[in-house]
KETI-540376 format. One record per residue (C-alpha): x, y, z; residue number from 0; chain; residue in one letter. Coordinates in nm, 2 decimals. Layout:
N
        u        v        w   lumfi   mimi   marza
        X        Y        Z     NUM      A       a
...
This chain:
449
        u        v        w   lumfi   mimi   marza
     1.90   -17.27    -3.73       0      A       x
     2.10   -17.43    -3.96       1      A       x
     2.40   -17.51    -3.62       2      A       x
     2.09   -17.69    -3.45       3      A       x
     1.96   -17.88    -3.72       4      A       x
     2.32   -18.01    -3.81       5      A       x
     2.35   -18.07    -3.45       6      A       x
     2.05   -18.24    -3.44       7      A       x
     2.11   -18.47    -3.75       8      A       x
     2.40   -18.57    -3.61       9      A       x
     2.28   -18.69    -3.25      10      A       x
     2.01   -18.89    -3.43      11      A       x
     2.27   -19.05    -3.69      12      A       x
     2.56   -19.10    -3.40      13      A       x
     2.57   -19.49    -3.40      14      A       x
     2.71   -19.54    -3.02      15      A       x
     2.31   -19.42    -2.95      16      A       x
     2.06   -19.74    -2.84      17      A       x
     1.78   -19.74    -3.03      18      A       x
     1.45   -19.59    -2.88      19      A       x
     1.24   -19.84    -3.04      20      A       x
     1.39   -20.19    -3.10      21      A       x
     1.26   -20.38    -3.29      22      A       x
     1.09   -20.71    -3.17      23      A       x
     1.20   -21.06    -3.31      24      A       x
     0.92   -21.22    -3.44      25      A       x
     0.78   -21.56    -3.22      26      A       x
     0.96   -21.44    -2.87      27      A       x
     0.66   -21.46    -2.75      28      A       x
     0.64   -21.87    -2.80      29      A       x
     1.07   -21.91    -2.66      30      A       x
     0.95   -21.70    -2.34      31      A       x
     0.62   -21.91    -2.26      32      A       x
     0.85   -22.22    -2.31      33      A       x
     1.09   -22.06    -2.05      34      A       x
     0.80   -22.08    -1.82      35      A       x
     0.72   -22.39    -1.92      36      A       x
     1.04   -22.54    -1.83      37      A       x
     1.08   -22.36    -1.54      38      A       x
     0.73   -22.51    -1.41      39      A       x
     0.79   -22.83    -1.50      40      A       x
     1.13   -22.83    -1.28      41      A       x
     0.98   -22.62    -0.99      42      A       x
     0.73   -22.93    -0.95      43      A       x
     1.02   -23.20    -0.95      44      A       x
     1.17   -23.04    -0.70      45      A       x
     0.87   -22.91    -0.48      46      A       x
     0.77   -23.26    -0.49      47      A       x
     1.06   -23.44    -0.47      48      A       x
     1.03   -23.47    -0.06      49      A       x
     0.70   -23.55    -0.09      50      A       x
     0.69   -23.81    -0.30      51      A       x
     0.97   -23.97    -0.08      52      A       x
     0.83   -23.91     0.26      53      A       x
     0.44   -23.99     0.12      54      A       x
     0.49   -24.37    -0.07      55      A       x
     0.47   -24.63     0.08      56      A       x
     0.80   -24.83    -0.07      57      A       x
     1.16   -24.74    -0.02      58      A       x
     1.30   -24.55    -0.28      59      A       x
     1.69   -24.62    -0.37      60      A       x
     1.90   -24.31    -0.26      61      A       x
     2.04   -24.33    -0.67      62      A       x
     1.65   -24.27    -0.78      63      A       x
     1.59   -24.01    -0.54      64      A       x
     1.97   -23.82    -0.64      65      A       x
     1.87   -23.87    -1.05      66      A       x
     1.52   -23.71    -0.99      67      A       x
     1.65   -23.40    -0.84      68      A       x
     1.89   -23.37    -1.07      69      A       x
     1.65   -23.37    -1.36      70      A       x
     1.47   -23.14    -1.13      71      A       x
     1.74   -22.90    -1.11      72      A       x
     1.86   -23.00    -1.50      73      A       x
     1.55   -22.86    -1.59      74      A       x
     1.54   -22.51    -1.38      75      A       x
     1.94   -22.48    -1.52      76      A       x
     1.73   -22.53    -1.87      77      A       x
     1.46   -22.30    -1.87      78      A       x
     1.70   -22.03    -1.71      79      A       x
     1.98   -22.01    -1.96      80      A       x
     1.70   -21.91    -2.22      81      A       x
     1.72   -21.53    -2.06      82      A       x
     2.12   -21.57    -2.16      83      A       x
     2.26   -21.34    -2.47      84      A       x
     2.41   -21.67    -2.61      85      A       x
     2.22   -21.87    -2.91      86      A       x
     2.36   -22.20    -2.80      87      A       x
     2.11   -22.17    -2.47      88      A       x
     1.84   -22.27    -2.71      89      A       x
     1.98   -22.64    -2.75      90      A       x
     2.05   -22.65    -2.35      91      A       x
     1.67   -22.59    -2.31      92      A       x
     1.59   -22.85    -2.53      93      A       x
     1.80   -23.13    -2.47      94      A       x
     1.69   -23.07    -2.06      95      A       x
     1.34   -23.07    -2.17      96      A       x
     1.38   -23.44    -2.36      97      A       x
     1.64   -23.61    -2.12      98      A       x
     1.34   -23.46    -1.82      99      A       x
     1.07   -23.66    -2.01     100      A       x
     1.28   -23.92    -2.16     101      A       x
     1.40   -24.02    -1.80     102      A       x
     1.09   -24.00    -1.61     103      A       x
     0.88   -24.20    -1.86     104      A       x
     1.16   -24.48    -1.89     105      A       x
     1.18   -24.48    -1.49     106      A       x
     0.84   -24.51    -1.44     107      A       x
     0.86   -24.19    -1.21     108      A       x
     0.97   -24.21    -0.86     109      A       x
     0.66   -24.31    -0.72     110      A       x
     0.40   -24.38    -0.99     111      A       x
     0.40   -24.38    -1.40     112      A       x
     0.20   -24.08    -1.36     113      A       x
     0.47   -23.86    -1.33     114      A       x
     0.68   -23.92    -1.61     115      A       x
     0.30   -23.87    -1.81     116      A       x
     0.27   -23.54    -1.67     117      A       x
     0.65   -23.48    -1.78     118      A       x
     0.62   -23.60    -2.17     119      A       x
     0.27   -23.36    -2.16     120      A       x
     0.45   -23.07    -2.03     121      A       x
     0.77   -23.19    -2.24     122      A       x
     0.61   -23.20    -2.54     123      A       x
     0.42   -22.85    -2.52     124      A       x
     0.74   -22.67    -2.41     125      A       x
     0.92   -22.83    -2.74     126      A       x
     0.69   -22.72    -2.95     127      A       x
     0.69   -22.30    -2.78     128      A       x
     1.11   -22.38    -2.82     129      A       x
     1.09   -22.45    -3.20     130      A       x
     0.83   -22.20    -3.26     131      A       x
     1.02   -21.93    -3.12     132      A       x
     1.36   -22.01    -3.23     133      A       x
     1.42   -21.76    -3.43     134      A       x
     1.47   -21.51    -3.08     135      A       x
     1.70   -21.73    -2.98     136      A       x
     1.97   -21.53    -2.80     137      A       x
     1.78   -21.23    -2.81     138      A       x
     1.68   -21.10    -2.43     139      A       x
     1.60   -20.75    -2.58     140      A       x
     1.33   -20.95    -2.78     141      A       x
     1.23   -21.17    -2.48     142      A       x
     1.20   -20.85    -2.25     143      A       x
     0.96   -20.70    -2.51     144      A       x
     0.76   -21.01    -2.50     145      A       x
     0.73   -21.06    -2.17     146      A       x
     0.64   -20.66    -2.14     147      A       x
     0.34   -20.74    -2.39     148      A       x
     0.18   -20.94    -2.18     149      A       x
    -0.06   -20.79    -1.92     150      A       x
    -0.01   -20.80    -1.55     151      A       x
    -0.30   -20.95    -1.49     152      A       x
    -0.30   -21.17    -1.77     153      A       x
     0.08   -21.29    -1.59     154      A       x
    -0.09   -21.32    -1.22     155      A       x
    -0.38   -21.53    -1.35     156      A       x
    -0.08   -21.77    -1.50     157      A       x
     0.10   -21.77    -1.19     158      A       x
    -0.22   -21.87    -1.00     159      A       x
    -0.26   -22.17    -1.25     160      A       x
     0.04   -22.29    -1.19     161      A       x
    -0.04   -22.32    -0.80     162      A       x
    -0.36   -22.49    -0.88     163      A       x
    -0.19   -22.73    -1.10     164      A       x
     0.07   -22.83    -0.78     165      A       x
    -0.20   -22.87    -0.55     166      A       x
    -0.41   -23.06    -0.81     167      A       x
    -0.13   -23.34    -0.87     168      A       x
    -0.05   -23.33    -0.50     169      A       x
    -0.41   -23.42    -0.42     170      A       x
    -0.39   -23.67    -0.70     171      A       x
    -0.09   -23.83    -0.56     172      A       x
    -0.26   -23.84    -0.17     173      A       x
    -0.45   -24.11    -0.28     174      A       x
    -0.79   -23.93    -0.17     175      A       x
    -1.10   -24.05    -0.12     176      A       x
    -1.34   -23.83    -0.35     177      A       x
    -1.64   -24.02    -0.33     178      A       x
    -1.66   -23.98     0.07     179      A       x
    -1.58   -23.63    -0.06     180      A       x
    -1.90   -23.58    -0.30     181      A       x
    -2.07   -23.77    -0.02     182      A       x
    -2.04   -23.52     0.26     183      A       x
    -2.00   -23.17     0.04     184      A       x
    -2.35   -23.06     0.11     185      A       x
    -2.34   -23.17     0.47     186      A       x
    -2.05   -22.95     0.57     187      A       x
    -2.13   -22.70     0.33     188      A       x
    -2.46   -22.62     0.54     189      A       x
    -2.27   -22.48     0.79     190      A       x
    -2.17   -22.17     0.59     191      A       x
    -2.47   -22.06     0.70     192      A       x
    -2.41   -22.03     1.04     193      A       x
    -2.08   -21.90     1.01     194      A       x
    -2.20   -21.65     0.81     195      A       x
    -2.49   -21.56     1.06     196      A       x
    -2.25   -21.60     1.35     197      A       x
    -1.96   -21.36     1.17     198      A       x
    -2.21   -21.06     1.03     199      A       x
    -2.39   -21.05     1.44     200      A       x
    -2.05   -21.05     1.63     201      A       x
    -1.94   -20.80     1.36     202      A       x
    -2.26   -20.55     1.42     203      A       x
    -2.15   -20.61     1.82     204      A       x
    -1.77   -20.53     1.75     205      A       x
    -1.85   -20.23     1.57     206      A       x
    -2.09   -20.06     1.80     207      A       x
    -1.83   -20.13     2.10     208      A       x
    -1.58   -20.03     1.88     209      A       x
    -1.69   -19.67     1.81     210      A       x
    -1.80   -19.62     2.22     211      A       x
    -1.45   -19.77     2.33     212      A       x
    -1.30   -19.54     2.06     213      A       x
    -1.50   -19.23     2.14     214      A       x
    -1.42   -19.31     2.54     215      A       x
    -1.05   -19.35     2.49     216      A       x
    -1.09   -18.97     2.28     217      A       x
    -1.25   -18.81     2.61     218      A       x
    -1.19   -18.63     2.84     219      A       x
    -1.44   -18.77     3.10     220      A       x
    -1.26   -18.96     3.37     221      A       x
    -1.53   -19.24     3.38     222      A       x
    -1.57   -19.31     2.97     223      A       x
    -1.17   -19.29     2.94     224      A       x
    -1.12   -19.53     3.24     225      A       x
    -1.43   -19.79     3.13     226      A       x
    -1.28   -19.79     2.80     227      A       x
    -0.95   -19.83     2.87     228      A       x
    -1.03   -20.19     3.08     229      A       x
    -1.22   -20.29     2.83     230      A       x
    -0.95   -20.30     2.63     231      A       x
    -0.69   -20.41     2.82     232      A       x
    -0.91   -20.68     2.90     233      A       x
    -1.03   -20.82     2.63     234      A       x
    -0.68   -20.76     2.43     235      A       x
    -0.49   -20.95     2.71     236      A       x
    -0.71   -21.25     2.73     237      A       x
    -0.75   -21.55     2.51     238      A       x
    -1.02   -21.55     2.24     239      A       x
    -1.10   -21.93     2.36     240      A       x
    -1.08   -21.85     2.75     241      A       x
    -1.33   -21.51     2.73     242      A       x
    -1.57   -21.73     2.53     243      A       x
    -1.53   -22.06     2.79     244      A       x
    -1.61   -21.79     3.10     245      A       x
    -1.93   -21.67     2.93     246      A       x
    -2.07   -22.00     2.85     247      A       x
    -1.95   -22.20     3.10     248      A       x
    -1.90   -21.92     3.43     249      A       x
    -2.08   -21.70     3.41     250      A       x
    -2.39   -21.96     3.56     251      A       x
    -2.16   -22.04     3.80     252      A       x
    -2.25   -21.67     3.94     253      A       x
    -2.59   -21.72     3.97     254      A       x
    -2.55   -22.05     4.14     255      A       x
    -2.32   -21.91     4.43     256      A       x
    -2.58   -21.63     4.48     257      A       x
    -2.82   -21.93     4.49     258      A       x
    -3.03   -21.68     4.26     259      A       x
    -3.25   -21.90     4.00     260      A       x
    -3.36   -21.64     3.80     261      A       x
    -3.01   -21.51     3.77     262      A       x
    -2.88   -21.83     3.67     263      A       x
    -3.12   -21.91     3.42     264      A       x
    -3.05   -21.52     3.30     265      A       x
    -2.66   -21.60     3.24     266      A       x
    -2.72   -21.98     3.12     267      A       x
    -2.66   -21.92     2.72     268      A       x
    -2.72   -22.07     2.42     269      A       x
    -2.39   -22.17     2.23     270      A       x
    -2.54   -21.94     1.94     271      A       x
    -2.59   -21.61     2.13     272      A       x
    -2.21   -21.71     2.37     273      A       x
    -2.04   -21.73     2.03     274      A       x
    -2.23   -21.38     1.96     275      A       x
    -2.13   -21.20     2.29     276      A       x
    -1.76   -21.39     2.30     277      A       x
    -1.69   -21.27     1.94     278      A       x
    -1.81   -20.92     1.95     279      A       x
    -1.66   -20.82     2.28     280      A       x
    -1.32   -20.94     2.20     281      A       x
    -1.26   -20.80     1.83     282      A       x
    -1.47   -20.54     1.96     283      A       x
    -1.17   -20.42     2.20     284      A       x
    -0.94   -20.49     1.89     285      A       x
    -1.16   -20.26     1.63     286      A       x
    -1.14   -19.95     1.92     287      A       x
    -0.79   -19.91     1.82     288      A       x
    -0.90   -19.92     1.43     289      A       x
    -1.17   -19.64     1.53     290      A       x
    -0.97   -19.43     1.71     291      A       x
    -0.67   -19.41     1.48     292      A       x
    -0.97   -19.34     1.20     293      A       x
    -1.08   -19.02     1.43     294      A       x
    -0.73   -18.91     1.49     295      A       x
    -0.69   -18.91     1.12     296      A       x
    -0.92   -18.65     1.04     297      A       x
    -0.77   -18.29     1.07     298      A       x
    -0.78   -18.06     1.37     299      A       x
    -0.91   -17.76     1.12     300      A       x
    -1.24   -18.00     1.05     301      A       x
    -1.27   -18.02     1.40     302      A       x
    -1.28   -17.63     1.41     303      A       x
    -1.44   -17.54     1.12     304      A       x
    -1.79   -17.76     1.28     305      A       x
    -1.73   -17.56     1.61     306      A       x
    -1.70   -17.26     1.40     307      A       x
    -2.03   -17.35     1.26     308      A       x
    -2.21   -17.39     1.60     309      A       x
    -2.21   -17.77     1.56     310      A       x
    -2.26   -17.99     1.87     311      A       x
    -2.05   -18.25     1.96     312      A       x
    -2.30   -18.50     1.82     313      A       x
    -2.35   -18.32     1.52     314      A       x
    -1.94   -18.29     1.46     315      A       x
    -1.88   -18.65     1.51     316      A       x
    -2.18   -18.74     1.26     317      A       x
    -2.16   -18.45     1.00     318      A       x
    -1.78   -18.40     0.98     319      A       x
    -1.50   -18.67     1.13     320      A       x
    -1.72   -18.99     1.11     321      A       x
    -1.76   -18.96     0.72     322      A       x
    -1.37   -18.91     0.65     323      A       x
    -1.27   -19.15     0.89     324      A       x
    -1.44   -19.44     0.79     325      A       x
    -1.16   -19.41     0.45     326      A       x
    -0.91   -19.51     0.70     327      A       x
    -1.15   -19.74     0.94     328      A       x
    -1.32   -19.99     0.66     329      A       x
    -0.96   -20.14     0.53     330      A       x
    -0.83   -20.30     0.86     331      A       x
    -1.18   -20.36     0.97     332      A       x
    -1.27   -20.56     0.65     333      A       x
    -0.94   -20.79     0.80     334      A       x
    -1.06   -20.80     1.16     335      A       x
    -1.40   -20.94     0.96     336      A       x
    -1.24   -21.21     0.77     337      A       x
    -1.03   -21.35     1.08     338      A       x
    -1.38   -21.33     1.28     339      A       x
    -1.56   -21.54     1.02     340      A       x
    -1.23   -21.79     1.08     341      A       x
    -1.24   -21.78     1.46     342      A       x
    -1.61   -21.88     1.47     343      A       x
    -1.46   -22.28     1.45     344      A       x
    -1.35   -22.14     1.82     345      A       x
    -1.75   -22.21     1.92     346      A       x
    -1.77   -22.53     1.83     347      A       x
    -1.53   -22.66     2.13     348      A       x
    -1.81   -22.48     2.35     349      A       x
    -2.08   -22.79     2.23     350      A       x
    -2.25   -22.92     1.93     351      A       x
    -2.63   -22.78     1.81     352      A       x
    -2.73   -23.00     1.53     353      A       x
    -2.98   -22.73     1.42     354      A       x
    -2.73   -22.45     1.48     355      A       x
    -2.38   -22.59     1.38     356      A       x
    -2.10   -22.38     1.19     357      A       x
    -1.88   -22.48     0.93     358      A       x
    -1.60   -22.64     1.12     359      A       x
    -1.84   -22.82     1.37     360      A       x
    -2.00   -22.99     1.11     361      A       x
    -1.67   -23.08     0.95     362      A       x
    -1.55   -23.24     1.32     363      A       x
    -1.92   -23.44     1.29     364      A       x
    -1.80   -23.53     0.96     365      A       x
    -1.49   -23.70     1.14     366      A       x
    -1.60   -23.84     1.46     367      A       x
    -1.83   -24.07     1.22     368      A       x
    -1.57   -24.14     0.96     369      A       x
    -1.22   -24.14     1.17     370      A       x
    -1.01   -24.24     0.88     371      A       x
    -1.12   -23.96     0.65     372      A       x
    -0.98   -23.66     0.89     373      A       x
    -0.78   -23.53     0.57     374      A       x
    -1.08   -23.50     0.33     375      A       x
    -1.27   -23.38     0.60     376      A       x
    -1.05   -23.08     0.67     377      A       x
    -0.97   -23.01     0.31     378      A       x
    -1.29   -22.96     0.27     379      A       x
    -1.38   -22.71     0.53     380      A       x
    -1.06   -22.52     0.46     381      A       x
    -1.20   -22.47     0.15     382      A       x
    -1.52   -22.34     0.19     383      A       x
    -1.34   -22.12     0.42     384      A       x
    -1.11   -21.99     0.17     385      A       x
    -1.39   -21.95    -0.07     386      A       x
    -1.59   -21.76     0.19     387      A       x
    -1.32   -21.53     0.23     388      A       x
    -1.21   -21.50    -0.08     389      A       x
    -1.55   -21.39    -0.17     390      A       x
    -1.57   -21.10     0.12     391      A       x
    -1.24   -20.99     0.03     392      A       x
    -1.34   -20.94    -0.37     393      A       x
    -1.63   -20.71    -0.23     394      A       x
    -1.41   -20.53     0.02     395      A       x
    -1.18   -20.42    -0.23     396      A       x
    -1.39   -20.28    -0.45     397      A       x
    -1.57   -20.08    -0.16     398      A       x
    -1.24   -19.98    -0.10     399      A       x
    -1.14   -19.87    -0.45     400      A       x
    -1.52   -19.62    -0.43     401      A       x
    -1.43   -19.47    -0.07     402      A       x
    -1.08   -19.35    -0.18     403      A       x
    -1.21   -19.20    -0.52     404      A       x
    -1.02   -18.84    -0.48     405      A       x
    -0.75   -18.94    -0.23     406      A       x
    -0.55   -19.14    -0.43     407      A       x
    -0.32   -18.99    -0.72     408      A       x
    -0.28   -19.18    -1.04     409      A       x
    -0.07   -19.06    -1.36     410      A       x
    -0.28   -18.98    -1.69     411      A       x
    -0.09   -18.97    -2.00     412      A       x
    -0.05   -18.65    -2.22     413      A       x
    -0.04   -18.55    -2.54     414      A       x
     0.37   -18.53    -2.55     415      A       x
     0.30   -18.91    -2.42     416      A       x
     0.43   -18.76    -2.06     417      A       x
     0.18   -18.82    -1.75     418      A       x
     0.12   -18.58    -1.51     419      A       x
    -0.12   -18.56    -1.25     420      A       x
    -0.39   -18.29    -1.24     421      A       x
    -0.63   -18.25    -0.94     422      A       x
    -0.96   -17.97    -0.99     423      A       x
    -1.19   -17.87    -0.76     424      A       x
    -1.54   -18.08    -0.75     425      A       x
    -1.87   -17.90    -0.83     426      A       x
    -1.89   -17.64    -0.53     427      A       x
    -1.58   -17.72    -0.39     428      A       x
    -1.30   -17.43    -0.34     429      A       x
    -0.98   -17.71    -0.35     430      A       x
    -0.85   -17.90    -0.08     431      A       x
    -0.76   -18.26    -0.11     432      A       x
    -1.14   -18.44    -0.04     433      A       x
    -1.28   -18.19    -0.27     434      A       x
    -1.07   -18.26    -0.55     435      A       x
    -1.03   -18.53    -0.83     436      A       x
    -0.83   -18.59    -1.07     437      A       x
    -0.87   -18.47    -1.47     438      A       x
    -0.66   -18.59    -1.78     439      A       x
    -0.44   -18.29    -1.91     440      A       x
    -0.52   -18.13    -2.23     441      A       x
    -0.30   -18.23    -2.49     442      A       x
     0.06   -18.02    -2.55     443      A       x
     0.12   -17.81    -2.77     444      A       x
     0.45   -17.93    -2.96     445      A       x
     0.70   -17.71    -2.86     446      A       x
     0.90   -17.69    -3.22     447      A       x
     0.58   -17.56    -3.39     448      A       x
């Protein structure tokens, strides 16, 4: 006992170990926001340095253009050399944060006195984080645990300010007209609601040819395998724009050579119920490759066991595979959703409904009657579409995140502050990996006791 205690002692008192807990300057936290600070601040110099020179209207001296970028780059050179070991970085970051302000407010900017504003702002926040946290100058151990503090989330939320704050000031600087902008919002906004009505029919369309095409291509029949597989191929190999031009616009062209007027008035469709048929048949052929990898998924022995039990085929397909492949189906179909609600702007080129216009035909309404504001215009309807999507994709992931509860493995921490994963069986269940989730360990017994 007393061998291992002295050995013991000695490992914990040998110097040439690193410490398992260093300690944490105090303020880091303020020198490694400033880092960022600095870093943004010469990311948008030089992100906008072309656009600024290929936007204004004047010429710009080649010696202003070269002294920008370099204050640019002075300033990503700056808010780098804070991560070096070295306690003379701290002055670099400083003086490239002054001369970067100093500069662009005596120069007026390149191309407005805005900029060098924006500049002595941003300048004089990041001066303030550098002598706040000067005290971790030098000291990446301390920056590491300060940066390491700071949630995940908490750093994605900044990153995603910092892209809203380039495409704020590059909107600023386009000179744009918001007041056509407030005018027209609500007009083109209305067609959200037919793009949403358009997307969620087409969808229902897609998915019910989806699961026949996919059940076809799984048979064995000769007819259902063949009808499927041209379906498929058809709709695959063919324009989106072209299969929606031949059922608006050809397919009355049938009746008419069979100088049938019933039939022709039976194949003449609105641009509503075209955009309908177009959109479902083609991401229909798209989705029967989703479905069908979703049914191949599912284990043979599932298969078996429902034969076993004297299921039907019916009964199999409903019961057993359908409900474990729809884990796998829903992710890529939630995709094939969201470029559906953006390919509905393909029905506008078939012909304008006032009463029945989508988002992106209003928005070309919008410009036929104000040519000069095509910019606003489609800003605008970009927008709303990102918004729309953005919004189906927050629900999508959390319907994700409840269908893969007990497929998907994450570590739980111990009492020894180890994590292990643990699955048990589910109330009735006799293991296997659908029936089982996953429980925190107990905590360990310490093992010098």
């Amino acid at each position: 006992m007393s061998a291992i205690a002295s050995t013991t002692t000695g490992a914990e008192e040998d110097p040439r170990l690193p410490s398992a807990h260093p300690v944490e300057q105090p303020r880091a936290i303020f020198l490694l926001l400033a880092s960022w600070l600095i870093l943004l601040q010469g990311a948008l110099i030089v992100i906008f340095l072309p656009v600024l020179v290929f936007t204004t209207k004047e010429i710009i001296p080649a010696s202003d253009i070269a002294a920008f970028g370099a204050v640019g780059l002075g300033s990503l050179v700056g808010g780098g050399l804070v991560y070096a070991p070295r306690r003379w970085t701290w002055w670099t970051a400083l003086a490239a944060t002054v001369a970067c302000a100093a500069y662009l407010v005596s120069a007026g900017g390149l191309a407005s006195a805005r900029e060098g504003y924006v500049a002595a702002g941003l300048s004089a926040i990041a001066v303030v984080l550098l002598v706040l946290g000067f005290r971790a100058a030098g000291n990446t151990e301390a920056l590491s645990l300060a940066s390491a503090r700071i949630p995940f989330r908490i750093k994605v939320t900044g990153v995603w300010i910092s892209v809203f704050f380039m495409l704020g000031l590059f909107l600023a600087l386009s000179d744009l007209d918001f007041s056509f902008m407030r005018d027209f919002a609500w007009y083109i906004t209305k067609g959200l609601e037919w793009t949403i009505v358009l997307s969620v029919c087409a969808i229902v369309l897609a998915t019910i040819l989806a699961l026949l095409g996919a059940l076809g291509r799984l048979s064995r029949n000769p007819v259902a395998y063949g009808l499927s597989g041209f379906y498929t191929s058809f709709f695959r190999g063919t324009p989106l724009i072209v299969q929606l031009f031949l059922i608006y616009l050809a397919l009355p062209e049938i009746g008419a050579n069979l100088e049938r007027r019933s039939l022709v008035d039976f194949l003449t469709l609105t641009v509503f119920v075209a955009g309908v048929i177009g959109l479902g048949l083609n991401y229909g052929a798209y989705m029967t490759e989703i479905f069908r990898a979703g049914i191949q998924s599912v284990g043979h022995g599932q298969a078996e066991a429902a034969d076993a039990l004297g299921m039907t085929y019916a009964q199999r397909m409903r019961r057993v595979v359908l409900p474990q492949a729809i884990r796998v189906i829903i992710p890529p179909t939630g995709n094939e959703f969201i470029a559906m609600m953006k390919d509905t702007a393909l029905v506008s080129f078939l012909g304008v409904q006032i009463s029945r216009t989508e988002l992106f035909g209003r928005a070309q309404l919008a410009v036929s009657a104000n040519v000069t504001k095509r910019l606003e215009t489609l800003l605008m309807a970009a927008a709303l579409y990102w918004l729309l999507t953005s919004i189906f994709t927050f629900f999508q992931s959390r319907l994700e995140r409840r269908i893969s509860k007990g497929y998907v493995r994450t570590a739980v921490q111990t009492g020894m502050g180890r994590k292990r994963t643990q699955f048990v069986p589910l109330a009735g269940g006799r293991g296997g990996g659908a029936g089982m989730v996953e429980m925190p360990l107990p905590a360990e017994e310490d093992e010098r006791a």
